[in-house]
Jmol script that loads the backbone (N, CA, C; Angstrom):
load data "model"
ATOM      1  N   UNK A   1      58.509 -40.374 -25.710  1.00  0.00           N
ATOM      2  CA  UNK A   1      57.387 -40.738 -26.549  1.00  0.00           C
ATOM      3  C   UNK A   1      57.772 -41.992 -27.314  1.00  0.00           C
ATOM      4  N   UNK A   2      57.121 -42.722 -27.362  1.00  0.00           N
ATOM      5  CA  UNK A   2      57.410 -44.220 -27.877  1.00  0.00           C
ATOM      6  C   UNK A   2      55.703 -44.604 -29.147  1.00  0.00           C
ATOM      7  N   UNK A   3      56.288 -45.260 -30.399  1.00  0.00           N
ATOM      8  CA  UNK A   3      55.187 -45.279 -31.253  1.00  0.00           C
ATOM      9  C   UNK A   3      55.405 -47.024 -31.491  1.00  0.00           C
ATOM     10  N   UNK A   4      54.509 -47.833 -31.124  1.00  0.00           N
ATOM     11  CA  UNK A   4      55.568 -48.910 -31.247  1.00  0.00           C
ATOM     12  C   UNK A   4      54.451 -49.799 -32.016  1.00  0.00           C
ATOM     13  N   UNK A   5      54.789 -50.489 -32.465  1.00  0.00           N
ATOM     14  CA  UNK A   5      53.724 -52.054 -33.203  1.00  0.00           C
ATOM     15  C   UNK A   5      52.269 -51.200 -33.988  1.00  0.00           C
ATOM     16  N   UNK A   6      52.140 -50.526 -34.762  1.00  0.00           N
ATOM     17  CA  UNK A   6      51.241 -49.719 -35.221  1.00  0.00           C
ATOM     18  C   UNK A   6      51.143 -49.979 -37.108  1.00  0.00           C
ATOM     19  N   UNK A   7      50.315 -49.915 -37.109  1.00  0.00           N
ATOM     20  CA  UNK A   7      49.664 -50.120 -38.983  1.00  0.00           C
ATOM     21  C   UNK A   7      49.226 -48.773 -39.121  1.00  0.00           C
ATOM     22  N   UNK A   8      49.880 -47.978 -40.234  1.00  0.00           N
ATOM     23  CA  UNK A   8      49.391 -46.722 -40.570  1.00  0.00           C
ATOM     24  C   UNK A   8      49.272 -46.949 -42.188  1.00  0.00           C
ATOM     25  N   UNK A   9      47.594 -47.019 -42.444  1.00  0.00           N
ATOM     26  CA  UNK A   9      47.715 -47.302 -44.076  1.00  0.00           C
ATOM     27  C   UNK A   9      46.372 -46.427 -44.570  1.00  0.00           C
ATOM     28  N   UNK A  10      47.323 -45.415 -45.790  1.00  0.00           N
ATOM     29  CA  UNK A  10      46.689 -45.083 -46.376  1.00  0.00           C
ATOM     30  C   UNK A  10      46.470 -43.855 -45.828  1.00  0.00           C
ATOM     31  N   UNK A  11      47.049 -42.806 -45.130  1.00  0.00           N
ATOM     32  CA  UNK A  11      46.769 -41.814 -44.572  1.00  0.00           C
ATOM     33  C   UNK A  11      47.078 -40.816 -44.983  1.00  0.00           C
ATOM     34  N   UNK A  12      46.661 -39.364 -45.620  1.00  0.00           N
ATOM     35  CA  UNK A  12      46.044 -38.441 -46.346  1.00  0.00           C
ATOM     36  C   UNK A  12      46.948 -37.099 -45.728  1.00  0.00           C
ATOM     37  N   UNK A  13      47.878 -37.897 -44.700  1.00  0.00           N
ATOM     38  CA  UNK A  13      48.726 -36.490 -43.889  1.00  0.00           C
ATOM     39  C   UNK A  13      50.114 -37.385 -43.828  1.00  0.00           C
ATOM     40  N   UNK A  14      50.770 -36.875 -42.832  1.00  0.00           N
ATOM     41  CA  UNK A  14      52.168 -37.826 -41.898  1.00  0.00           C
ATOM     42  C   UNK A  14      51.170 -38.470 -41.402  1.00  0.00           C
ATOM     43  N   UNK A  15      52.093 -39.569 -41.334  1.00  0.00           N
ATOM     44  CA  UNK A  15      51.443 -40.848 -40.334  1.00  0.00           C
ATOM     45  C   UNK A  15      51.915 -40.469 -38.985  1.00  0.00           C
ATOM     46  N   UNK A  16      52.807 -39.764 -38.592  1.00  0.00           N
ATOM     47  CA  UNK A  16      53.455 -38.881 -36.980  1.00  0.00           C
ATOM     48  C   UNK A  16      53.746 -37.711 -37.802  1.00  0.00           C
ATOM     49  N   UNK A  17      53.607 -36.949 -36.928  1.00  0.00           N
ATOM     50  CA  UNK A  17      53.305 -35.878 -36.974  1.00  0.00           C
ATOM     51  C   UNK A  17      53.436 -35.156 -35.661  1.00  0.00           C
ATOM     52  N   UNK A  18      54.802 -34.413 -35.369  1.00  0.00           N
ATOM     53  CA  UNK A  18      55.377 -33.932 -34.468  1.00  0.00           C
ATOM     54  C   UNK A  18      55.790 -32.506 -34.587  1.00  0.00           C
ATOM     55  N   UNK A  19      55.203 -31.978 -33.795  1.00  0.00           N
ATOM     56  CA  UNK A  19      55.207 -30.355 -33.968  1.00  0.00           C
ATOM     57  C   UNK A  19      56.004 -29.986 -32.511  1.00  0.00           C
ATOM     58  N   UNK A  20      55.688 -28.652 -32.472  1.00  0.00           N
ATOM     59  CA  UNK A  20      55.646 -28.103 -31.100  1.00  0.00           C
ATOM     60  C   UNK A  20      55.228 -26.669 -30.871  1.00  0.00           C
ATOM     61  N   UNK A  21      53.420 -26.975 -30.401  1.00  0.00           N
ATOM     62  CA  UNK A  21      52.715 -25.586 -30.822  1.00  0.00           C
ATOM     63  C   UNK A  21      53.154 -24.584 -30.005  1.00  0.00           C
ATOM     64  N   UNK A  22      54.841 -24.328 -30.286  1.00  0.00           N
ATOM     65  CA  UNK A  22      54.616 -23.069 -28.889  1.00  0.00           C
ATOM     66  C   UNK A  22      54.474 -21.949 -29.564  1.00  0.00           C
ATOM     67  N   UNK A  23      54.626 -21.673 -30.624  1.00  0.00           N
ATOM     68  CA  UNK A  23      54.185 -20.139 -31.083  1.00  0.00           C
ATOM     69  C   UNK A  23      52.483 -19.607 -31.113  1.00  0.00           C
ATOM     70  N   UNK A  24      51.851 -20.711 -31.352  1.00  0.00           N
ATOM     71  CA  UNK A  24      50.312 -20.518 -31.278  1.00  0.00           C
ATOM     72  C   UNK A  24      49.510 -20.633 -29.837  1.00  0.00           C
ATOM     73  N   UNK A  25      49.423 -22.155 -29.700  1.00  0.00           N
ATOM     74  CA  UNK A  25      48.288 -22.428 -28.724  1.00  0.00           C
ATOM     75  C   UNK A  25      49.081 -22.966 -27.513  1.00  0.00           C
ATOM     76  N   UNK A  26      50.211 -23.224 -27.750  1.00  0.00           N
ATOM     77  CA  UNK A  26      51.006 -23.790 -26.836  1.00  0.00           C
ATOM     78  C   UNK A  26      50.642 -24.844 -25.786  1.00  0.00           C
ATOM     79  N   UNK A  27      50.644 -25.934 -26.732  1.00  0.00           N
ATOM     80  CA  UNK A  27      49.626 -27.381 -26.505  1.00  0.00           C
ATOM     81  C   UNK A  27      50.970 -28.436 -26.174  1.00  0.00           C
ATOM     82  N   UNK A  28      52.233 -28.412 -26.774  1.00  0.00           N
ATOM     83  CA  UNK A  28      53.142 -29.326 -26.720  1.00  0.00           C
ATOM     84  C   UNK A  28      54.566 -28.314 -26.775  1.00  0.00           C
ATOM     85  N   UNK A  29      55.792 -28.742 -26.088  1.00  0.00           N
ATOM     86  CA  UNK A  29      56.618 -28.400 -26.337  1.00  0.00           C
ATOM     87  C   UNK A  29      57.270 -29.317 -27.116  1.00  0.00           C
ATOM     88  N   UNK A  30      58.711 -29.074 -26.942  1.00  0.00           N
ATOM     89  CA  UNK A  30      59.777 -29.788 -27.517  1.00  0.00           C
ATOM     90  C   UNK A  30      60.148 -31.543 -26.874  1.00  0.00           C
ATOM     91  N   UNK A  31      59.896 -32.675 -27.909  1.00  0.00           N
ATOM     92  CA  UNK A  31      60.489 -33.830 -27.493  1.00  0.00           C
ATOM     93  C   UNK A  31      61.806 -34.512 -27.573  1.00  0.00           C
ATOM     94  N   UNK A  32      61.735 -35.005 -26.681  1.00  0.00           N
ATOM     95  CA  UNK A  32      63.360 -35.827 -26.856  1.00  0.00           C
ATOM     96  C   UNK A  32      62.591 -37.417 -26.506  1.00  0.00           C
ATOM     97  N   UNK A  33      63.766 -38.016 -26.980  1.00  0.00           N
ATOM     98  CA  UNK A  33      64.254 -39.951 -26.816  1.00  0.00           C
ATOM     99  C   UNK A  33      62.647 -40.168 -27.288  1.00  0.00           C
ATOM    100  N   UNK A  34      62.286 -39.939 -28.295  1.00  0.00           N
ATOM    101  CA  UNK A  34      61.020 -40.488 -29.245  1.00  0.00           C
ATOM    102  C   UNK A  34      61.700 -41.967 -30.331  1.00  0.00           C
ATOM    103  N   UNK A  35      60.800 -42.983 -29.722  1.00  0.00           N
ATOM    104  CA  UNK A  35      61.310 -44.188 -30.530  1.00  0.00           C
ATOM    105  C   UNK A  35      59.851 -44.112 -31.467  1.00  0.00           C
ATOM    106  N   UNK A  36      60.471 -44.613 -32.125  1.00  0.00           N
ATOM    107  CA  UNK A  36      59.593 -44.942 -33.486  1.00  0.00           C
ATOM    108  C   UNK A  36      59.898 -46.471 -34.222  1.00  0.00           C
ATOM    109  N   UNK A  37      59.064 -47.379 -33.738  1.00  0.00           N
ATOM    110  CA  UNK A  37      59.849 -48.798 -33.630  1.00  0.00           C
ATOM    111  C   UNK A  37      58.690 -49.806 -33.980  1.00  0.00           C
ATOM    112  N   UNK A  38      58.768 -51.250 -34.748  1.00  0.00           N
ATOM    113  CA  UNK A  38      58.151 -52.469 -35.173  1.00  0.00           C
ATOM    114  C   UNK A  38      56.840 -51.634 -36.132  1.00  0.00           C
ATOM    115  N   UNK A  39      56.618 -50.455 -36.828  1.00  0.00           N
ATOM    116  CA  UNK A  39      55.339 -50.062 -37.335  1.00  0.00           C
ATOM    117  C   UNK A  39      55.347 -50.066 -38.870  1.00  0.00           C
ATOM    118  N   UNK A  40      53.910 -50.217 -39.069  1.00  0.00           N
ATOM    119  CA  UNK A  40      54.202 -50.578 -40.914  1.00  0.00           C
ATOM    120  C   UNK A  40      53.377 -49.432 -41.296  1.00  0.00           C
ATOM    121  N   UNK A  41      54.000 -48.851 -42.518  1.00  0.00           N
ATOM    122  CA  UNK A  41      53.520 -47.318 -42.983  1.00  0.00           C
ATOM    123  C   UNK A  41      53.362 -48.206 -44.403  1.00  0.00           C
ATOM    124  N   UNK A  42      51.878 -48.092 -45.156  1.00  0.00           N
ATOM    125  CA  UNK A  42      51.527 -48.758 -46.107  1.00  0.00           C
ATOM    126  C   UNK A  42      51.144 -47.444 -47.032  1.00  0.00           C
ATOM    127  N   UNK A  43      50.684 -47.023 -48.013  1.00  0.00           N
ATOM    128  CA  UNK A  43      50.405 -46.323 -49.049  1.00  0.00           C
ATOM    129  C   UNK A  43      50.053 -44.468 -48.521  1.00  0.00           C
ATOM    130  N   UNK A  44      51.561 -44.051 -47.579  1.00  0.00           N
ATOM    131  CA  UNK A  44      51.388 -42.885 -46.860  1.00  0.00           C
ATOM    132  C   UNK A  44      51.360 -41.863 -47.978  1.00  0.00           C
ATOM    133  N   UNK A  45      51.102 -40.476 -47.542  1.00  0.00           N
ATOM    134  CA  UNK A  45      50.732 -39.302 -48.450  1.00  0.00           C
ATOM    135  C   UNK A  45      52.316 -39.000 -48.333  1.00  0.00           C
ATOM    136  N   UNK A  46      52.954 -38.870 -47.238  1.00  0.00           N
ATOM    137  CA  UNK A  46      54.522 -38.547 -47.045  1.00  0.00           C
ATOM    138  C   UNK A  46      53.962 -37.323 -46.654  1.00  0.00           C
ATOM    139  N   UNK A  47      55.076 -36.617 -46.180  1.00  0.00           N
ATOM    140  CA  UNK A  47      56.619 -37.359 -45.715  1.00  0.00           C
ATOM    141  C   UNK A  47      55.785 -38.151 -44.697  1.00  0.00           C
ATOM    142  N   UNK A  48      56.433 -39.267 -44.287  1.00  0.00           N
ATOM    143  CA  UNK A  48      55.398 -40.247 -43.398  1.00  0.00           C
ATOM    144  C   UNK A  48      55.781 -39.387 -42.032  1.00  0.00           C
ATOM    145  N   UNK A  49      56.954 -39.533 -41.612  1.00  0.00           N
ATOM    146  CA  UNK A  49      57.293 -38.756 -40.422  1.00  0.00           C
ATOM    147  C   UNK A  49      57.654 -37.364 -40.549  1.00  0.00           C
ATOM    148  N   UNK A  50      57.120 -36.361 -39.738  1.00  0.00           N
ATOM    149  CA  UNK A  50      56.967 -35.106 -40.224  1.00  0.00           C
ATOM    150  C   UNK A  50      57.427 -34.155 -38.649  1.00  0.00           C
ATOM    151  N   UNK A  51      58.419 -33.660 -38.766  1.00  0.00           N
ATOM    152  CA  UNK A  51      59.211 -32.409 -38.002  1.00  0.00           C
ATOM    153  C   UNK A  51      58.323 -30.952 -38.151  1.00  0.00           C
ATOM    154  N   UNK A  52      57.369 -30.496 -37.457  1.00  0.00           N
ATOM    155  CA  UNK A  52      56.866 -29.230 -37.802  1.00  0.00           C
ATOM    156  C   UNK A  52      57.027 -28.465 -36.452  1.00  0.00           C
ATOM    157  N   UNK A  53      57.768 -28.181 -36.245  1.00  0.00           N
ATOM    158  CA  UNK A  53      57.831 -26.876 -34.998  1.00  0.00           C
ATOM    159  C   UNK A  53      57.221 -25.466 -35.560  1.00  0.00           C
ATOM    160  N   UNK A  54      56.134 -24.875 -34.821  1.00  0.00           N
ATOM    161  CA  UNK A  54      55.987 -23.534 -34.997  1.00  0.00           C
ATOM    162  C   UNK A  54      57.083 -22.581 -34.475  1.00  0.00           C
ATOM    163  N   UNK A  55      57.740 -22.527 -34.218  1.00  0.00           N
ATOM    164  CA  UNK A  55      58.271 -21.733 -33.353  1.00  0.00           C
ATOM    165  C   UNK A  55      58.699 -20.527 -34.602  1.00  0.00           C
ATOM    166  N   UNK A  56      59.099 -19.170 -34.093  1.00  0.00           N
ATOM    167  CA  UNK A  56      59.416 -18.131 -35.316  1.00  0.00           C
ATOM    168  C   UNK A  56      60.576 -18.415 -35.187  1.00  0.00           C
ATOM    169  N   UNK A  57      61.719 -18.638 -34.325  1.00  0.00           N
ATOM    170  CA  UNK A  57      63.181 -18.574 -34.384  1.00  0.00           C
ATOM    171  C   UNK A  57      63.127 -19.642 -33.947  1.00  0.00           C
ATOM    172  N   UNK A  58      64.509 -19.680 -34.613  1.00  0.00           N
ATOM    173  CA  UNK A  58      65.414 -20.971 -34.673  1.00  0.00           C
ATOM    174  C   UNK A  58      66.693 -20.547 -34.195  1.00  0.00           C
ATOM    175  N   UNK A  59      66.729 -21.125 -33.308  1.00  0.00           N
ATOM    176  CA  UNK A  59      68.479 -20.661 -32.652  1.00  0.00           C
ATOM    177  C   UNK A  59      69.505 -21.832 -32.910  1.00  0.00           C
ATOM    178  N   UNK A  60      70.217 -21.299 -34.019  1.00  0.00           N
ATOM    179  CA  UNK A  60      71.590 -22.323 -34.343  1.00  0.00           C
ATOM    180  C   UNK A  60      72.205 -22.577 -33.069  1.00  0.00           C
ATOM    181  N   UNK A  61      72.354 -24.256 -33.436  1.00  0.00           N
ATOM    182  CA  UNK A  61      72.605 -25.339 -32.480  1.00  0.00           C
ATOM    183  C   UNK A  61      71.882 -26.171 -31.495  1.00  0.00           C
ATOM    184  N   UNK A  62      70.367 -25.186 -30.977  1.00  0.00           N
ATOM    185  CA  UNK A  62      69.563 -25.588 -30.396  1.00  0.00           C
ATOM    186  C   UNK A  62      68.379 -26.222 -31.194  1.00  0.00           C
ATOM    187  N   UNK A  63      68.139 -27.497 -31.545  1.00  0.00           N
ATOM    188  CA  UNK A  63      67.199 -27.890 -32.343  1.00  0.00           C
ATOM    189  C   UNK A  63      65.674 -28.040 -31.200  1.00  0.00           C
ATOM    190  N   UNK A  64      64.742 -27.946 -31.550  1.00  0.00           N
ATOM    191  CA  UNK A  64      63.514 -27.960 -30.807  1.00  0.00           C
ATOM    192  C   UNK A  64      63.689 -29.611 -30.202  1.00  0.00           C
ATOM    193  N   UNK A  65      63.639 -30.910 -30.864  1.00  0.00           N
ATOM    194  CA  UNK A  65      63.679 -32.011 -31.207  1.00  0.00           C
ATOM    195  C   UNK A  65      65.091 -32.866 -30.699  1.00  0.00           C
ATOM    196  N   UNK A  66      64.853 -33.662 -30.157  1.00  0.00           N
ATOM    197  CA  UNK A  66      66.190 -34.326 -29.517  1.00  0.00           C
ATOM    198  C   UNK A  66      66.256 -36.148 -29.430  1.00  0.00           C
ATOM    199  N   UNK A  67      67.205 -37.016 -30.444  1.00  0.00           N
ATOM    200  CA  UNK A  67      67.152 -38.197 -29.909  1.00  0.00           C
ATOM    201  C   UNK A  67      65.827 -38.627 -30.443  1.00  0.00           C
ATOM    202  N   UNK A  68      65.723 -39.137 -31.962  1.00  0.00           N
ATOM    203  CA  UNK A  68      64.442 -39.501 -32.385  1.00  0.00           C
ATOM    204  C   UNK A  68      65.190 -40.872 -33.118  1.00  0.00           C
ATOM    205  N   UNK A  69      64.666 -42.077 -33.191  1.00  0.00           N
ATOM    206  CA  UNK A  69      65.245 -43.474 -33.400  1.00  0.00           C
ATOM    207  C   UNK A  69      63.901 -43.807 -34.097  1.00  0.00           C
ATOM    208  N   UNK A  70      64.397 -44.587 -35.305  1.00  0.00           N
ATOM    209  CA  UNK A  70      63.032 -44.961 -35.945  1.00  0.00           C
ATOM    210  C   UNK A  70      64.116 -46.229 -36.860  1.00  0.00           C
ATOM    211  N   UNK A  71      63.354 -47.202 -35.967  1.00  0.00           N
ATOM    212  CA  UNK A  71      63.775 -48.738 -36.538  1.00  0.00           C
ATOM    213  C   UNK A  71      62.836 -49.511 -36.457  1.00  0.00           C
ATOM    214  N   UNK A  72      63.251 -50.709 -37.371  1.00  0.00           N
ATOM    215  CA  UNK A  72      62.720 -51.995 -37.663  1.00  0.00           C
ATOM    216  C   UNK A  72      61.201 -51.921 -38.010  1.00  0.00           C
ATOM    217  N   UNK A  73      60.976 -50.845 -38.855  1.00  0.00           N
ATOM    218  CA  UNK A  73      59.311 -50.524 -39.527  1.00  0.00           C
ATOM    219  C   UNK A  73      59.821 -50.745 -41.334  1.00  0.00           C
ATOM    220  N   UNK A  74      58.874 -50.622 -41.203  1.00  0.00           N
ATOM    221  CA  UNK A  74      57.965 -51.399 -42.650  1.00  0.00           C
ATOM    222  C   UNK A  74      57.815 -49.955 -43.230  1.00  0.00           C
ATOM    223  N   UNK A  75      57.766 -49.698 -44.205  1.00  0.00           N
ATOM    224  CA  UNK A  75      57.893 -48.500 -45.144  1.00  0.00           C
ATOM    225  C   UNK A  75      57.595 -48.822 -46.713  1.00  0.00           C
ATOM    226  N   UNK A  76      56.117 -48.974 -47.425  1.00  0.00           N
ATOM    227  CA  UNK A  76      55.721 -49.577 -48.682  1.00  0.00           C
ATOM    228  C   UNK A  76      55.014 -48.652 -48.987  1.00  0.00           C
ATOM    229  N   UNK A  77      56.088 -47.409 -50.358  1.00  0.00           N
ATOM    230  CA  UNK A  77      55.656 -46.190 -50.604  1.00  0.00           C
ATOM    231  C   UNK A  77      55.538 -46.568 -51.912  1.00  0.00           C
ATOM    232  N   UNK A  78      54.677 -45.127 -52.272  1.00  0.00           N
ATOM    233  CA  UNK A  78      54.307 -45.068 -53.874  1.00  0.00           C
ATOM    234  C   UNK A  78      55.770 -43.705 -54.458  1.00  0.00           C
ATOM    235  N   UNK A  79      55.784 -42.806 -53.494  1.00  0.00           N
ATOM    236  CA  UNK A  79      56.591 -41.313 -53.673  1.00  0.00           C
ATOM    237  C   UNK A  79      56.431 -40.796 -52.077  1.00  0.00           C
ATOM    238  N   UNK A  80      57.346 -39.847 -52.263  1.00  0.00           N
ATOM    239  CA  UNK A  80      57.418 -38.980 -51.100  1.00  0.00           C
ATOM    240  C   UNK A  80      58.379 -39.281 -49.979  1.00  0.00           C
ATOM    241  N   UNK A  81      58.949 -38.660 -49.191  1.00  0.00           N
ATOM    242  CA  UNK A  81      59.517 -38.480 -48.087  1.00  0.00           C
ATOM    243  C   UNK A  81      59.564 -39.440 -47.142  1.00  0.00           C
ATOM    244  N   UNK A  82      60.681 -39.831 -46.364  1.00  0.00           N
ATOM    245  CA  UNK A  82      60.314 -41.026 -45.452  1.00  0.00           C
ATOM    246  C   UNK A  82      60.472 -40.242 -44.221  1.00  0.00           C
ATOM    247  N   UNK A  83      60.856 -38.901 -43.612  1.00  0.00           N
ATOM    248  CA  UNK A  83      61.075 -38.494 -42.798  1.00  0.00           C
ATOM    249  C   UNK A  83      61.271 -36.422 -43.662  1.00  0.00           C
ATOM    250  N   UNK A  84      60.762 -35.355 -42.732  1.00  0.00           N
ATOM    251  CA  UNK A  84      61.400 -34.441 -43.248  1.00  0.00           C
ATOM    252  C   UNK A  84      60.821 -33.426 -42.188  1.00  0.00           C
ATOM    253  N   UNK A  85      61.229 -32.089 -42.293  1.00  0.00           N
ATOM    254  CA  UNK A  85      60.950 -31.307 -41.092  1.00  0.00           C
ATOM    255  C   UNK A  85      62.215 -30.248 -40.928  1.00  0.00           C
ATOM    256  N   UNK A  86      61.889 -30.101 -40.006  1.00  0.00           N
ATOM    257  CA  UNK A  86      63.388 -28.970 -39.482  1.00  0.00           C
ATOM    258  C   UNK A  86      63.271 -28.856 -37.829  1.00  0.00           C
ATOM    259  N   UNK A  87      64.590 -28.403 -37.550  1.00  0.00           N
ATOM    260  CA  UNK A  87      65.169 -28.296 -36.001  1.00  0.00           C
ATOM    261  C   UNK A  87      64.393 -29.586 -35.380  1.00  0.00           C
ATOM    262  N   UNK A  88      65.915 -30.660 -35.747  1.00  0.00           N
ATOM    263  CA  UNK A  88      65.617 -32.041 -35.485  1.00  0.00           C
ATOM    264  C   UNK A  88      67.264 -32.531 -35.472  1.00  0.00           C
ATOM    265  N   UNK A  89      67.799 -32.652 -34.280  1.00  0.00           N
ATOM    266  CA  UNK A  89      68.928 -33.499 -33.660  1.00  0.00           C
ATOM    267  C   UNK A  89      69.067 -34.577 -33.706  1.00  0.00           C
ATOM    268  N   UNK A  90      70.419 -35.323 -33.927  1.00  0.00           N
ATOM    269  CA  UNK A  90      70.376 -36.913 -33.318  1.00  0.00           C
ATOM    270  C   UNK A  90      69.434 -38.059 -33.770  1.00  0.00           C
ATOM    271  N   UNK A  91      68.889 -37.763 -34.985  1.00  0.00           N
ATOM    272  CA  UNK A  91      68.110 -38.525 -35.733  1.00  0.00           C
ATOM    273  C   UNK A  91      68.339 -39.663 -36.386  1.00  0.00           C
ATOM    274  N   UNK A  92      67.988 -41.023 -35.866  1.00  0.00           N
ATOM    275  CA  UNK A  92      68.977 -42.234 -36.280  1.00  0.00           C
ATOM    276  C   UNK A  92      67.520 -43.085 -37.250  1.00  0.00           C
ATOM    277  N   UNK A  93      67.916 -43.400 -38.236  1.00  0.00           N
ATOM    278  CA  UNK A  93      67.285 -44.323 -39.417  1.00  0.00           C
ATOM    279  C   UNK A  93      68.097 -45.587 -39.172  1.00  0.00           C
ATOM    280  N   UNK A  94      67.662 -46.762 -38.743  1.00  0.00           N
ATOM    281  CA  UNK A  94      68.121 -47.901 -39.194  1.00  0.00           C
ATOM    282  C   UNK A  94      67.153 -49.523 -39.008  1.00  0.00           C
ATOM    283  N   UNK A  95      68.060 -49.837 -39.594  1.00  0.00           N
ATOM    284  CA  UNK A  95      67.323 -51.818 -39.461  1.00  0.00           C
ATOM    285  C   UNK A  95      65.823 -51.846 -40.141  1.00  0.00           C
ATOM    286  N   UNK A  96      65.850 -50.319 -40.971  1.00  0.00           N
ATOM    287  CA  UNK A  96      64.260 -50.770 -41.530  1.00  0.00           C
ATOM    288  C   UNK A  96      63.733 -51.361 -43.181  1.00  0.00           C
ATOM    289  N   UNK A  97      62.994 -50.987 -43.674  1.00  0.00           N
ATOM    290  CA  UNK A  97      62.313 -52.303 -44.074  1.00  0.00           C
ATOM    291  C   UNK A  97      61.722 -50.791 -45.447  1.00  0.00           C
ATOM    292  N   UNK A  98      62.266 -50.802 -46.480  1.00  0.00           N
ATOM    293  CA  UNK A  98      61.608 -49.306 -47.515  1.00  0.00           C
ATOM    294  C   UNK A  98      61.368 -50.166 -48.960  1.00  0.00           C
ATOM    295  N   UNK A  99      60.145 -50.010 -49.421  1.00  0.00           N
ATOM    296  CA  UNK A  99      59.917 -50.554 -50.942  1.00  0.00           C
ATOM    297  C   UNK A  99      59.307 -49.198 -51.820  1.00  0.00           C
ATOM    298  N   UNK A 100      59.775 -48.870 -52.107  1.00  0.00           N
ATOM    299  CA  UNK A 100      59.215 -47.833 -53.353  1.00  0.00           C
ATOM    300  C   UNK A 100      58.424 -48.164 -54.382  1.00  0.00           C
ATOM    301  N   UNK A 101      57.598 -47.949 -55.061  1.00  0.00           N
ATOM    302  CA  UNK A 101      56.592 -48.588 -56.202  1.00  0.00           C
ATOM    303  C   UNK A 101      56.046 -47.729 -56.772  1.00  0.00           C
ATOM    304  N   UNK A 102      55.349 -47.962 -58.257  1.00  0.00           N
ATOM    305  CA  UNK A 102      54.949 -46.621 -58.702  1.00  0.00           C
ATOM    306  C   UNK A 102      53.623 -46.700 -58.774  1.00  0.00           C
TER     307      UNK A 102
END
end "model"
wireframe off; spacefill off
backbone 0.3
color backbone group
């Protein structure tokens, strides 16, 4: 999954928003090698990027989520989270671009 050159402003949820409905409707499983790359997140609700697996168990060591890269974006927050979630591996933050403001 690749999110690339994107303007997310002003949005009232996560701007991504990555689940994996397998406990409910079972619409998506589990992703791996998700880039998250060149995108500008302007006045987000947070956490901008958001980890939500339904799943009921969690099996230590096995994260749902695999290999998620989120560079060279733009990040111009008021509060809140720049990333948060659970059963999420290999998660690399770099080369990006964060202004905080009140």
């Amino acid at each position: 999954m690749t999110v690339t050159r994107r303007h997310f402003d002003g949005m009232s949820m996560a701007s991504i928003y990555i689940s994996s409905d397998a406990y409910q409707r079972f619409e998506l499983g589990p992703v791996q090698d998700v880039v998250i790359r060149n995108n500008v997140f302007e006045r987000p609700a947070g956490p901008v990027i958001w980890f939500d697996p339904t799943n009921r168990e969690v099996v230590p060591g096995q994260p749902m989520h695999r290999n998620v890269l989120i560079e060279d974006s733009r990040f111009d927050m008021a509060g809140g989270a720049l990333a948060a979630g659970r059963s999420v591996r290999d998660l690399t933050f770099r080369s990006n671009h964060v202004r905080r403001h009140a």
